[in-house]
Structures are given as structure tokens and as C-alpha cells.
C-alpha positions as a Markdown table, in Angstrom:
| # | Residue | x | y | z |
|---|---|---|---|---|
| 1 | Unk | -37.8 | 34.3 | 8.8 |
| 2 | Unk | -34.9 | 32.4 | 9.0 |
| 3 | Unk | -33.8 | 30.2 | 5.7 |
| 4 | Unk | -34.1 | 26.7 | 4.9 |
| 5 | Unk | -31.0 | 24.7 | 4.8 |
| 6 | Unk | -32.8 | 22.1 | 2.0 |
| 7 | Unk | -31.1 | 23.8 | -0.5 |
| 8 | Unk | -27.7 | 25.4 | 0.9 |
| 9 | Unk | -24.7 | 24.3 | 0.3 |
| 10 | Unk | -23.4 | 22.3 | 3.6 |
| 11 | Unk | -19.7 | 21.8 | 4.0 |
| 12 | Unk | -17.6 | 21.2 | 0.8 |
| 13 | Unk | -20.0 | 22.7 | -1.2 |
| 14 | Unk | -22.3 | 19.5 | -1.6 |
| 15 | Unk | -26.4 | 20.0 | -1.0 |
| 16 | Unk | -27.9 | 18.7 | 2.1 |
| 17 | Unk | -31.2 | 16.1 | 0.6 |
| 18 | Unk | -33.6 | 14.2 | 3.1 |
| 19 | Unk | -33.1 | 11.0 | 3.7 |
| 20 | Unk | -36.2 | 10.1 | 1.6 |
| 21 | Unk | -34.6 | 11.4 | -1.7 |
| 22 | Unk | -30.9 | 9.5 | -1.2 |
| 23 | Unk | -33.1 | 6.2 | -0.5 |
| 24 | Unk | -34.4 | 7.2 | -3.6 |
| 25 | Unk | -32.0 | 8.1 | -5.6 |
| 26 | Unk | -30.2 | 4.8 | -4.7 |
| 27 | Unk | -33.0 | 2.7 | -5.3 |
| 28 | Unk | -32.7 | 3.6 | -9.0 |
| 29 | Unk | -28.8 | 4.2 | -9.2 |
| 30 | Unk | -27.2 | 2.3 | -11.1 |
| 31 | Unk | -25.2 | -0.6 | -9.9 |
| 32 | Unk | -21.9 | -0.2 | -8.6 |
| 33 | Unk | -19.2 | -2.3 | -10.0 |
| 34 | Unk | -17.3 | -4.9 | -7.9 |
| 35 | Unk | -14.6 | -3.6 | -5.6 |
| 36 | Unk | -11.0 | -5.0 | -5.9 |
| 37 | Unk | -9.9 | -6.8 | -2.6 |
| 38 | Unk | -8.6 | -4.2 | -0.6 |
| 39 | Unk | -5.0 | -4.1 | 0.4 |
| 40 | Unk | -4.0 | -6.8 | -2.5 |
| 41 | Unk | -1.1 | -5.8 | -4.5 |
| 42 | Unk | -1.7 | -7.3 | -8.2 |
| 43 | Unk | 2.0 | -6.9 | -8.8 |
| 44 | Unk | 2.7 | -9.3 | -6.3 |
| 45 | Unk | -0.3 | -12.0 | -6.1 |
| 46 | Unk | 1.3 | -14.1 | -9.3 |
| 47 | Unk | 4.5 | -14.8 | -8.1 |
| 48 | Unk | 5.5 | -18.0 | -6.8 |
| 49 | Unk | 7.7 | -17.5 | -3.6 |
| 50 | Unk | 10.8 | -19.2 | -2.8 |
| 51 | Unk | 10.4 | -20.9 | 0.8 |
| 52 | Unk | 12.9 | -17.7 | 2.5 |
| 53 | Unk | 10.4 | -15.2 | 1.0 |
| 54 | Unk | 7.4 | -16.9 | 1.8 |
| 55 | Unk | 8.5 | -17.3 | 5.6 |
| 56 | Unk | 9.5 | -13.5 | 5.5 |
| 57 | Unk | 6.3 | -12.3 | 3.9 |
| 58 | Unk | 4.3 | -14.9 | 6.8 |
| 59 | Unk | 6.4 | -13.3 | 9.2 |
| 60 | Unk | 6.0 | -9.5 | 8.2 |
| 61 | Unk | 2.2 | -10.2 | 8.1 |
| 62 | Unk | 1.8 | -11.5 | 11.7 |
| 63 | Unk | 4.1 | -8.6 | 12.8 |
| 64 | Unk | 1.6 | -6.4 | 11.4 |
| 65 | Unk | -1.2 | -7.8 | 12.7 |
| 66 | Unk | 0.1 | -7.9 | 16.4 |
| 67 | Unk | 1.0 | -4.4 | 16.1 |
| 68 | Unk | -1.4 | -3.0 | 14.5 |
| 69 | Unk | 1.1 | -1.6 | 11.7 |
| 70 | Unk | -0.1 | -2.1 | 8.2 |
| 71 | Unk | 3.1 | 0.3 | 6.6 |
| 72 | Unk | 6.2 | -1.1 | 9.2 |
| 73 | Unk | 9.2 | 1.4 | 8.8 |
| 74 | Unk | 12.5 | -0.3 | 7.3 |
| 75 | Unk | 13.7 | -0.6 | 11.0 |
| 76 | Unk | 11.1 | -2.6 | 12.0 |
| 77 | Unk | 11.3 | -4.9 | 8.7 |
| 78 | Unk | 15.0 | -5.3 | 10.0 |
| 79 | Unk | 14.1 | -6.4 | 13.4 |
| 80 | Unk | 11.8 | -9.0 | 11.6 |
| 81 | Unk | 14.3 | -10.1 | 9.9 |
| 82 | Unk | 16.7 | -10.5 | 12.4 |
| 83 | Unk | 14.4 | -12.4 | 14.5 |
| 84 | Unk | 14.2 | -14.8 | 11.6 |
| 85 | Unk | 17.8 | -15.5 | 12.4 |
| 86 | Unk | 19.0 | -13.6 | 9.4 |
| 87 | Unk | 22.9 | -12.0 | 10.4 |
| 88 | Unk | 25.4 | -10.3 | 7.6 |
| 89 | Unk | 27.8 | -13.0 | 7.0 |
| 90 | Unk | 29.4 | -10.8 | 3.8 |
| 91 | Unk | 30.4 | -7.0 | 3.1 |
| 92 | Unk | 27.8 | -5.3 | 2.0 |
| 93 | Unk | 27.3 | -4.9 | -1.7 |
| 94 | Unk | 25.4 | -2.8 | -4.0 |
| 95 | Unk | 21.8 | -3.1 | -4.0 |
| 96 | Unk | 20.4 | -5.5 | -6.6 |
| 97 | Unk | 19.5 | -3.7 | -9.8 |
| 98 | Unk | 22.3 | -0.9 | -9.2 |
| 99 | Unk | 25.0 | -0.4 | -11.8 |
| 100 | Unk | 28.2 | -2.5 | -12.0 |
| 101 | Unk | 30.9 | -0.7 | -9.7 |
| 102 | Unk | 33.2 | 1.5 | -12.0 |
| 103 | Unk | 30.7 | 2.0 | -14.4 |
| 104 | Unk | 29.4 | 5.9 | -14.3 |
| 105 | Unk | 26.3 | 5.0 | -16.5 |
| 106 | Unk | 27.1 | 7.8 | -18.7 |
| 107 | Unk | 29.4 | 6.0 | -20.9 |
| 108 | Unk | 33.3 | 6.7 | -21.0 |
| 109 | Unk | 34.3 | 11.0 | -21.4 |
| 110 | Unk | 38.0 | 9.7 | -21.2 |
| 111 | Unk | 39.8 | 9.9 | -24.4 |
């Protein structure tokens, strides 16, 4: 007589219940709380935008969209940006929040 699967573990080790019991057991669940908005950075919903950031963020949204991208590799940022109009008009410098050139960091070993 071959077993009942009711009470043998199915993939991932979880127990296979009828559909009667999980109604059930979700009638009487408790409630669950509310989800945050998916996809919402909270880091980033405060700020107040300066009109260049708000046009590339508008910008990097609809590219996303029409693609069907919703994590753009750093090239593709680049092209947005570029068709924006933006061209390097400078030599580079270091990135903002790097240490002052000729500072090591470590302090001064020299004597």
C-alpha cells in the first residue's frame, strides 16, 4: 500500500496541508502588518533635489522603464547622462568624499 503524502515532507522540507486547513489557518492568522512601498529608498525620499538632480533622476526613471532595467550598469547611467547634454568641460578630479591629494590618511611617518 503505497503512503500518503499528507504528512511527508515536500520540497524544502515544509509539509504538504489541504487547501481546507491553509484557508483555515489564515482565517484565524493573525494580521499581517503593512508592507513598505516597494522599491522606495527611505534614504533618499526626504531630500529636496536641486533642478540638475531632479531632471537626472526623471531621466534615469524613464530609461528604466523603456528598457525594462530596474538596476542600469554605470555605462548606461553614462549614456543618460550624456544625452542630457552633459560633456567634461574640466580634468577629472577626485571623487567627492575622497581624501585631499597629498594626504596618505595615515598621518605624516616623515621625521
Amino acid at each position: 500500500m503505497a503512503k500518503s503524502k499528507k504528512h511527508r515532507p515536500a520540497a524544502g522540507g515544509k509539509h504538504h496541508r489541504p487547501a481546507a486547513d491553509r484557508t483555515r489557518a489564515a482565517k484565524y492568522a493573525a494580521p499581517l502588518p503593512e508592507k513598505k512601498r516597494a522599491g522606495v529608498d527611505p534614504t533618499t525620499t526626504d531630500r529636496v533635489y536641486d533642478e540638475e538632480q531632479s531632471a537626472f533622476l526623471k531621466a534615469m526613471d524613464a530609461y528604466k522603464r523603456a528598457n525594462r532595467r530596474p538596476w542600469p550598469t554605470w555605462s548606461e547611467a553614462m549614456a543618460v547622462l550624456i544625452s542630457l547634454g552633459y560633456r567634461r568641460t574640466e580634468p577629472a578630479g577626485p571623487p567627492p568624499g575622497a581624501p585631499a591629494a597629498g594626504s596618505s590618511g595615515a598621518g605624516d611617518a616623515g621625521g
